[in-house]
C-alpha positions in Angstrom: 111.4 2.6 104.0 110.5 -1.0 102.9 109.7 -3.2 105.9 111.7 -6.4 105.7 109.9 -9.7 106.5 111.0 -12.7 108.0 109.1 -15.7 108.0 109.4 -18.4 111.1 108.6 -22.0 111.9 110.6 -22.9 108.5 110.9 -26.8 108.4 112.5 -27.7 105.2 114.6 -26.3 102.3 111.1 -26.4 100.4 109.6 -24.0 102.8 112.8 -22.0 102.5 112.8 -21.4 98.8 109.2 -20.8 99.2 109.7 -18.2 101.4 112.5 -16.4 99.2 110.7 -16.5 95.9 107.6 -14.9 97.9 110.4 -12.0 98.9 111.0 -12.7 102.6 113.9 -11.4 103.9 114.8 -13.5 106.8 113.7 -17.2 107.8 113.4 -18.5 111.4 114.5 -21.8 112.2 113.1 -23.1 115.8 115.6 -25.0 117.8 114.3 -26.8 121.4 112.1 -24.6 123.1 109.6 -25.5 126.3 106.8 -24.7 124.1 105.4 -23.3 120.7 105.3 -24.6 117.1 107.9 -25.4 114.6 110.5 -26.8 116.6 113.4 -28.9 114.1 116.1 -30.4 114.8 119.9 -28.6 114.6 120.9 -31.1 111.8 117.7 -29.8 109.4 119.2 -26.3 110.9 121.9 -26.6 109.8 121.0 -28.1 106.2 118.4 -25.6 105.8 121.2 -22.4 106.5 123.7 -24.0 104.4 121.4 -23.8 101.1 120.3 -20.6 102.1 121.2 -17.6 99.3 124.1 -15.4 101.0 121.2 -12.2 101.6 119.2 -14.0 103.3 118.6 -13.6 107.5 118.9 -17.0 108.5 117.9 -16.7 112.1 118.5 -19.7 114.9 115.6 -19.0 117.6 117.0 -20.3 120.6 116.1 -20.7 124.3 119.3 -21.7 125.4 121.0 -18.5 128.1 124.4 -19.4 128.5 126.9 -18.2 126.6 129.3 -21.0 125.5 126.3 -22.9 125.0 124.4 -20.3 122.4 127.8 -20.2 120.8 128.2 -23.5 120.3 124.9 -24.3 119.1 125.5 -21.6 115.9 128.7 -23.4 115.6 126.8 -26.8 114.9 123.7 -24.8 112.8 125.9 -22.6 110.6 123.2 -19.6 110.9 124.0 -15.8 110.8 121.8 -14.2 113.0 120.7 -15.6 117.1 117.8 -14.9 118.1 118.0 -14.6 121.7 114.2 -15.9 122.6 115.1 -15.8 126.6 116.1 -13.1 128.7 120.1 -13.2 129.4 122.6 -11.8 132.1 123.7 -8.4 130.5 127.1 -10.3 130.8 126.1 -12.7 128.3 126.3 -10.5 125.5 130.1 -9.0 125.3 130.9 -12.8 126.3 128.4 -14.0 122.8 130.2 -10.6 120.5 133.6 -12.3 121.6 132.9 -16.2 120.4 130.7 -15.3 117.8 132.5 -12.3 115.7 130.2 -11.2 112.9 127.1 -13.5 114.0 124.2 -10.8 114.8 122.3 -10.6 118.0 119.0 -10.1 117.9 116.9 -9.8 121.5 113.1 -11.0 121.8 110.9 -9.0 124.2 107.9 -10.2 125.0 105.7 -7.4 125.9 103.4 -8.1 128.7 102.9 -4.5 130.0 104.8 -1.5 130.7 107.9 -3.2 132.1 108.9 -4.1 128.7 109.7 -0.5 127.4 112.3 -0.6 129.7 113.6 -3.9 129.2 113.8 -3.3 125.5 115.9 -0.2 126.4 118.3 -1.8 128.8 119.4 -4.5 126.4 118.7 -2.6 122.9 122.6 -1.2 123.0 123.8 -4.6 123.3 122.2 -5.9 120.1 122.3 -5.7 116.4 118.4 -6.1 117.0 114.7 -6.7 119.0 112.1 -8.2 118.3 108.7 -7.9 120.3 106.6 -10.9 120.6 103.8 -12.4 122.6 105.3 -15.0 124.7 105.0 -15.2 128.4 108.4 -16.5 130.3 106.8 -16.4 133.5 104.2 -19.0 132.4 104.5 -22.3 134.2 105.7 -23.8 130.9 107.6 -21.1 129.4 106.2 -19.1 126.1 108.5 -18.3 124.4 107.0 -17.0 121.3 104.4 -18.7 118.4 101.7 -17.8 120.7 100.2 -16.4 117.9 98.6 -13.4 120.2 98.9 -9.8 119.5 99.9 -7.5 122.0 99.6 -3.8 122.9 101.1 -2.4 119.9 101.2 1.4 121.8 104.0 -0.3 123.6 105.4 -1.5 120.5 105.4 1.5 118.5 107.2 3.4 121.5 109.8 0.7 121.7 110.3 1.2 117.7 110.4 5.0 118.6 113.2 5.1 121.0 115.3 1.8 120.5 118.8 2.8 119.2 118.7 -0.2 116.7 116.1 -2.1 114.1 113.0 -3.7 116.0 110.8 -6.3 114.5 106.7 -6.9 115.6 106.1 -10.4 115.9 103.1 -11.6 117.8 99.5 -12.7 116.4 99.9 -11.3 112.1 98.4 -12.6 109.1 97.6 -11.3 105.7 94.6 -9.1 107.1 96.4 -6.7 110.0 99.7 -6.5 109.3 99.2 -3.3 107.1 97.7 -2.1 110.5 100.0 -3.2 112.2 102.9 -1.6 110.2 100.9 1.8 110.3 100.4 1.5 114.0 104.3 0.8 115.0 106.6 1.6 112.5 108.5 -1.4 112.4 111.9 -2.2 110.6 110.8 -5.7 110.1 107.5 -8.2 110.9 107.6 -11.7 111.6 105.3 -14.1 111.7 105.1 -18.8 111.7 101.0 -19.2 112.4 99.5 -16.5 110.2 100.9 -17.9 106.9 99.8 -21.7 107.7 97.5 -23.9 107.6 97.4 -27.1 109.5 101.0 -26.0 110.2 102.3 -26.8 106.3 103.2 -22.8 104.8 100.2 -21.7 102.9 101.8 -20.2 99.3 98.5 -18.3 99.2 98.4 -17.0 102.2 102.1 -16.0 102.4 101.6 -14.2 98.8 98.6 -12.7 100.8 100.7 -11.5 103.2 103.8 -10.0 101.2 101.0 -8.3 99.3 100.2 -6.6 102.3 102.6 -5.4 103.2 103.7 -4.0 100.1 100.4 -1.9 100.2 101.3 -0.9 103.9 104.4 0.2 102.7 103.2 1.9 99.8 
């Protein structure tokens, strides 16, 4: 199975297109967050989904936890896919399937230690999707992903092992360990903002570094 890659932190229709022609399947597009790189406003958002091609995973990372609000906010970005960066009330997903019919739900985890196997299982039948990161919502000032950390990928890969639906790794890769990290957890996807930058502009050598990679991985 090919793994799919989506490539955060995406700032501009420029970096957009650069990302497709490089093959990515999915962008992320950082709305307000306490912390963390890449953060844009919901107007570029929105500009940036709208010239998306119609394949293409345009994901809306949000930190917001209320329902009406999440919904509204993909309402005023246009995007297909919420990702949920914050934990939410179990509640708050049959509420989100009902205002946002045919908008995909995909959960961050940020695996810390053991606790998050069974978070991930709890919420994975309420999503179209996870996606384990590094973040750390218990920090004074929330992380709530672009730590650029990598975790305990045994966790990971048992996460990937027994989650009823696709699961992403996100968390600390780059060009050099993502094939490691592919043969180590099994993932549908990998995501990444740091590892393909430099000086926070996208690198087009290391992001043709990096879908290399993974190709070979896959391979």
């Amino acid at each position: 199975m090919r793994t799919r890659v989506k490539i955060c932190c995406i700032s501009s229709v420029a970096d957009a297109q650069a990302a497709v022609a490089a093959g990515a399947d999915a962008i992320g597009l950082v709305s307000a967050m306490p912390s963390g790189p890449g953060v844009i406003g919901e107007d570029l958002i929105a500009e940036i989904a709208a010239a998306a091609p119609p394949a293409l995973g345009t994901f809306l990372l949000t930190s917001k936890t209320e329902p009406a609000a999440i919904a509204a906010q993909q309402r005023r970005c246009g995007v297909n896919t919420i990702q949920l960066c914050d934990a939410l009330d179990a509640s708050a997903y049959p509420a989100l399937r009902a205002a946002l019919p045919g908008i995909a739900l995909v959960q961050v985890i940020h695996v810390r230690d053991e606790s998050a196997v069974a978070e991930a299982m709890d919420v994975a039948p309420m999503v179209d999707g996870l996606l384990l990161d590094s973040g750390n919502p218990s920090a004074p000032v929330k992380e709530l992903g672009g730590t650029g950390r990598v975790h305990d990928w045994a966790l990971s890969r048992r996460i990937v092992a027994e989650a009823p639906c696709p699961v992403f790794l996100a968390g600390g890769l780059n060009p050099d360990n993502v094939a490691d990290a592919i043969h180590h957890v099994g993932p549908y996807g990998v995501d990444l903002c740091t590892g393909v930058r430099t000086d926070g502009a996208l690198d087009a050598a290391k992001l043709g570094a990096f879908m290399d990679a993974v190709a070979a991985a896959d391979a």
